[in-house]
N, C-alpha and C positions, 0 to 999 in steps of 0.2 A: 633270161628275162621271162619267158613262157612258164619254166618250173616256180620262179619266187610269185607270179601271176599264179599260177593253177595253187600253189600251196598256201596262198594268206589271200587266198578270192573273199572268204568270206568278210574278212576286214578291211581291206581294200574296196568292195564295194559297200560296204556301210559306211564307210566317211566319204566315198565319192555320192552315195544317197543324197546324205546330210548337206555336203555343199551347193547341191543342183536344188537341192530343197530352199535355201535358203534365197533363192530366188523371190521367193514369195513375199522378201522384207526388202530387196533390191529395188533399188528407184525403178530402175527402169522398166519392172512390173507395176507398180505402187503407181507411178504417175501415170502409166494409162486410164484412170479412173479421174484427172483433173479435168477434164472437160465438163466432165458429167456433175461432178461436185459443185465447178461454180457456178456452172447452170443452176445447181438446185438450189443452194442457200446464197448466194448470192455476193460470192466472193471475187475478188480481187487476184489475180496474179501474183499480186505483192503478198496479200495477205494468208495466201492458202501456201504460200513459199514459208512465210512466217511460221504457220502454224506447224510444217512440217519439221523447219531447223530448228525449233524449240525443242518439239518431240525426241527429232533424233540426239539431238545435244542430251536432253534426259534421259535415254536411253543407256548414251557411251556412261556418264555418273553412276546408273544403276547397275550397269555391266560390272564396272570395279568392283563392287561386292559380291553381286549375283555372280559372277564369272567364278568363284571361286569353289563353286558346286563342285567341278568336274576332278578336283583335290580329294573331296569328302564324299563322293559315291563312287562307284563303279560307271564306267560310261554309256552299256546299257540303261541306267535308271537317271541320267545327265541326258543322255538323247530322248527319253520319254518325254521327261519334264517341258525339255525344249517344245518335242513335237506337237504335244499339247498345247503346249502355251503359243505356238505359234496357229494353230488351228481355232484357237480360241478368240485370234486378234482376229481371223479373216471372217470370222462371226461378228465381230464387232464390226469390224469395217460396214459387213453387207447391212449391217440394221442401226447405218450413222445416220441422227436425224438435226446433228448441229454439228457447230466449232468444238465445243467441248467436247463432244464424243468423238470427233475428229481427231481431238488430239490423241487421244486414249487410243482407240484405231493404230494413230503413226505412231506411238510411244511402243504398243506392244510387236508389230510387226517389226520396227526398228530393234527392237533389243532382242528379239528370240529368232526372225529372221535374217536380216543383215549379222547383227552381233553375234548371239549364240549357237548358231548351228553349224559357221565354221567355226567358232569358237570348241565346242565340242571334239570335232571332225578332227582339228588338226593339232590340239592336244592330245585327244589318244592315240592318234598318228606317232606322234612325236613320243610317246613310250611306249607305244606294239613295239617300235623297228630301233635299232642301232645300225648296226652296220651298212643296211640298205635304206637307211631312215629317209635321204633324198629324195631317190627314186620312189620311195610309199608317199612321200609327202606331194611330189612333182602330179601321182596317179589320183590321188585323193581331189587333190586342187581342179583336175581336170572337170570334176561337175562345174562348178561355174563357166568354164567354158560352153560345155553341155548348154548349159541353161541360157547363155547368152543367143545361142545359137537357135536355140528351140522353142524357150518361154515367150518371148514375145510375139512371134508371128502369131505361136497357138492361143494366145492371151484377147488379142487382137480379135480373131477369128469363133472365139467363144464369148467375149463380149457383144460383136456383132448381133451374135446366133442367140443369145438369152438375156443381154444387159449386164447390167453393172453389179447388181445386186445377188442375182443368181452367182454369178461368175466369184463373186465370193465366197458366196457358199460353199458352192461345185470346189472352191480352191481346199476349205476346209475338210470340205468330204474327201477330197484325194489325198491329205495327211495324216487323217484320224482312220480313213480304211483302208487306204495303202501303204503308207510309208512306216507309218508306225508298228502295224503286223509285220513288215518286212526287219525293220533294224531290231522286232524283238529278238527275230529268229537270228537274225547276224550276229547278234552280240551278245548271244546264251553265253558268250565265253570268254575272256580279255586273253588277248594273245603274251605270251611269253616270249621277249626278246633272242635269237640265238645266243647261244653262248652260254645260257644260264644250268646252273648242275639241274639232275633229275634225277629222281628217287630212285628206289627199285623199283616202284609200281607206275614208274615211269611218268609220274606227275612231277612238274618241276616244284623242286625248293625256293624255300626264300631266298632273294637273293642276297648275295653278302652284300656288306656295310662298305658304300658307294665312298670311292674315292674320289671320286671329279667333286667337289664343293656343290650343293643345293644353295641357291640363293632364296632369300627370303623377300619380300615384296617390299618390308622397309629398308633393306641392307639397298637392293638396286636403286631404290627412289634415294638414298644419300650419293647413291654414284654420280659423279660428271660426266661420266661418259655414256651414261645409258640416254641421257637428257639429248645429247648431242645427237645419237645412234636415231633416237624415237622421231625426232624431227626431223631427220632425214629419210627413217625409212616410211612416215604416213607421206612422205613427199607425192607418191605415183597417184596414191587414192583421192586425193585433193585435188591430183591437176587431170585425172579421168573425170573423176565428177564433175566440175564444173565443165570441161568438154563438153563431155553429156547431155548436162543442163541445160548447156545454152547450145546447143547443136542447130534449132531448127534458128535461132538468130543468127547462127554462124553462117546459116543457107542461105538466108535472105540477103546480108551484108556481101554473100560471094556472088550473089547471084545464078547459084546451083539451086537442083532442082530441090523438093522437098522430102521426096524420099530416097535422094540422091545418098545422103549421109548414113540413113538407117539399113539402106542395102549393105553397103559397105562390112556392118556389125559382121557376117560371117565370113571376112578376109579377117578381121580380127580375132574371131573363135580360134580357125584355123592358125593363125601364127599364136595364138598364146597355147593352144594344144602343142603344138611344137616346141618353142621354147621351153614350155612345161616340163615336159618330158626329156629332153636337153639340157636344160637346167636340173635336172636333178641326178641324172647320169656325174656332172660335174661338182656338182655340190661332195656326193659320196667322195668323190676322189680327192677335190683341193680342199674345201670344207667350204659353209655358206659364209664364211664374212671373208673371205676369198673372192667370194663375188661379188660383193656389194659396191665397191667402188666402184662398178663396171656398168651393172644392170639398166640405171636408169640413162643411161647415154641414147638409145634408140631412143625411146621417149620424147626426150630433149630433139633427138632429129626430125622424128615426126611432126612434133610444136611447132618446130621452127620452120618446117617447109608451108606448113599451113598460114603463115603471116604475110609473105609476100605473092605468093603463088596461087591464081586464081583458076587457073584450067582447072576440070574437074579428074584429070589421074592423079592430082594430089593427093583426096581424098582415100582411094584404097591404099595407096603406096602408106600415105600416112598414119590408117589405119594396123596395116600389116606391124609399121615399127612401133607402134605404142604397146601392139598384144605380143609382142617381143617382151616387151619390160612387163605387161601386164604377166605375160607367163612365168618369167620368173620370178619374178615378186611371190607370187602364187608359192613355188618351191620352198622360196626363203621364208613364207609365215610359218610353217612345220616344221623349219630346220636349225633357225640363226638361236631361237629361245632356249631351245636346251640344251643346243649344243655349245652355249658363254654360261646359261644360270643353272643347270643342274634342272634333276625333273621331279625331287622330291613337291617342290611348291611348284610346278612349269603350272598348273593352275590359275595361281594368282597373280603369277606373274604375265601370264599372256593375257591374261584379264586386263591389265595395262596398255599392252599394244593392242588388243583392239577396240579399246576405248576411245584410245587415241586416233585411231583411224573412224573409227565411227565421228567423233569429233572433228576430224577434218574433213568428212565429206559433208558433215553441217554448214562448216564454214567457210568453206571456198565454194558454194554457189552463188551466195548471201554475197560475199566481197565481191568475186566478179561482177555479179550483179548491180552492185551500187556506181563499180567503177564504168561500170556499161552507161548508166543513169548519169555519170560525173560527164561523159564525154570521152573515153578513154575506150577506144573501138578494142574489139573484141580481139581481132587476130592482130593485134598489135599488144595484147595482152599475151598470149600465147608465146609469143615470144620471150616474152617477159617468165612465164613460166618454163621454159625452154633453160635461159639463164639458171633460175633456179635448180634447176636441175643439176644443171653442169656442176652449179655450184657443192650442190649437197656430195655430188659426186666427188667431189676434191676433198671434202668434209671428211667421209667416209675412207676416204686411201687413207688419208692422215692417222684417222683412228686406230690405222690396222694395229701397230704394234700393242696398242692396246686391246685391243677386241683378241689376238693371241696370245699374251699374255693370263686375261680372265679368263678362256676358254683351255687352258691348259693349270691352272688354280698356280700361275706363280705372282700374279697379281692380286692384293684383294682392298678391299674399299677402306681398310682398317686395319693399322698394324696388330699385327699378333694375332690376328683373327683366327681362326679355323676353322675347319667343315661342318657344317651341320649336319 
């Protein structure tokens, strides 16, 4: 572990960068600043909810094309693009003076920070490494952990210190003069997978003409099976966000205190750091769709203790088990896509899944939210989500002979097909 750490440090901490970066397009950064908003222009709960799942839904749309960068450059000038573009949105943010620029604001942060930056991150992930691919993916994912853990209290406490305004700034200037001179220097180089011949002057060759099948982004969108796979696996990210979301309603409804729930966030860190890294130990070994029909089972127990159960050790206990599933989930974004579709297009094609995930974290605050408004109490909801869970989980075993079958190219979406 120490020597694969000491010998690919420099690429391992450019995609754990990039994911801790991407902080900066995560709600739960982004909504620190709604207080401040509807004070000023004179917004609604509903409405500034509005204006965000609009944006972020345009976002996941623009991603399907825009994601496909990371195919046609090198990942050095893919992480540029990004880091700009997301430094660019927290200048927007800091100088919103309505709705319309608001949206602009959530539209760009949602697509270069949520979207793109582990978008980046764990697609080069996902062709630096073979053999230890898991394990790079499981260490990579570990920034947003990072970030969970760290960004908001600091967010909080620098807000305080300068405003809303500043704070966005200050957020820009910490991408454009730090982050971005760092991943220049990381990624002067794309890493070359073990395994691959090297020259005499000891630079590796091309590598020869890939036998596992590359998939192509229209071949998977005819699959039935990818359809089934995607909505089960934005499962975890739909029913975190809406948690999230409605967290300080969930306090009020439990009758916990109000920063009962947000202390908790670093028993969560902690167990998704774990599982992170545990999950990716095993991924190497049985493969990721190996794990899938497993992972989101904690989840589902966490939900579910949260519906009946009012004491407050609910709350960390049920924390711990959600950043269980939250961790490895984490693993499996860097590892399930190339290792079923090949990595000539893993670009376009993970452009897909995290569109879809960006799109489910639009939509499941929006529906809970109405069904809150319907009468249809919150942790009674939860539970409901709990089900789902199970359910996807049953979804997912069923798939396996199929999900082994594509990942070893004896299955393919089209007779007589063959490799691209």
């Amino acid at each position: 572990m120490t020597r694969f750490l000491v010998g690919n440090l420099r690429w391992l901490l450019a995609g754990f960068l990039m994911t801790m970066g991407s902080a900066f397009g995560q709600t739960y950064f982004v909504s620190l600043s709604n207080s401040a908003l509807i004070e000023r222009f004179g917004l609604s709960h509903g409405s500034l909810g509005l204006v965000y799942a609009l944006a972020t839904t345009s976002s996941a749309l623009i991603l399907l094309e825009f994601g496909k960068i990371v195919d046609r450059v090198r990942a050095r000038m893919a992480a540029m693009i990004t880091v700009a573009g997301l430094s660019v949105a927290c200048l927007v943010m800091a100088g919103v003076q309505g709705p319309v620029m608001l949206f602009a604001a959530y539209l760009l942060l949602r697509l270069f920070g949520q979207g793109m930056m582990g978008h980046v991150a764990m697609t080069a992930t996902g062709r630096w490494f073979e053999a230890r691919r898991g394990m790079a993916a499981s260490i990579v994912s570990l920034g947003h952990a990072a970030a969970i853990a760290i960004v908001p209290a600091a967010a909080v406490a620098l807000i305080a210190l300068t405003g809303n305004r500043m704070a966005w700034t200050l957020s820009a200037a910490i991408l454009a003069l730090g982050l971005a001179p760092l991943l220049w220097i990381l990624l002067a180089k794309d890493r070359v997978p073990d395994g691959r011949a090297t020259g005499p002057a000891g630079r590796a060759e091309p590598p020869p003409a890939p036998t596992k099948r590359s998939w192509r982004r229209r071949e998977v969108l005819r699959e039935p099976v990818f359809w089934a796979l995607i909505l089960c696996a934005v499962n975890p990210a739909a029913m975190m966000t809406a948690l999230f979301f409605h967290q300080l309603h969930l306090t009020e409804v439990k009758d916990w205190g109000a920063g009962l729930f947000a202390a908790t966030f670093a028993a969560f860190a902690l167990a998704r750091i774990v599982a992170s890294l545990f999950a990716g130990g095993l991924i190497d070994r049985f493969s990721a769709r190996a794990m899938m029909a497993v992972y989101q089972l904690p989840m589902a127990a966490g939900l579910v203790l949260l519906w009946p159960v009012d004491a407050v050790w609910a709350v960390p206990v049920a924390m711990v088990l959600i950043g269980l599933t939250a961790g490895t989930d984490s693993a499996l974004s860097g590892t399930l896509m190339p290792e079923l579709f090949g990595l000539t297009y893993l670009g376009e094609v993970r452009a897909l899944n995290f569109a879809a995930i960006v799109l489910a974290s639009a939509v499941s605050p929006l529906v809970t939210g109405y069904l809150i408004d319907a009468g249809i109490a919150f942790p009674a909801q939860l539970a409901g989500m709990a089900g789902l869970s199970v359910c996807a989980s049953g979804v997912l075993l069923a798939l396996r002979g199929r999900l082994d079958a594509i990942a070893t190219d004896t299955y393919s979406s089209e007779p007589g097909s063959s490799p691209s």
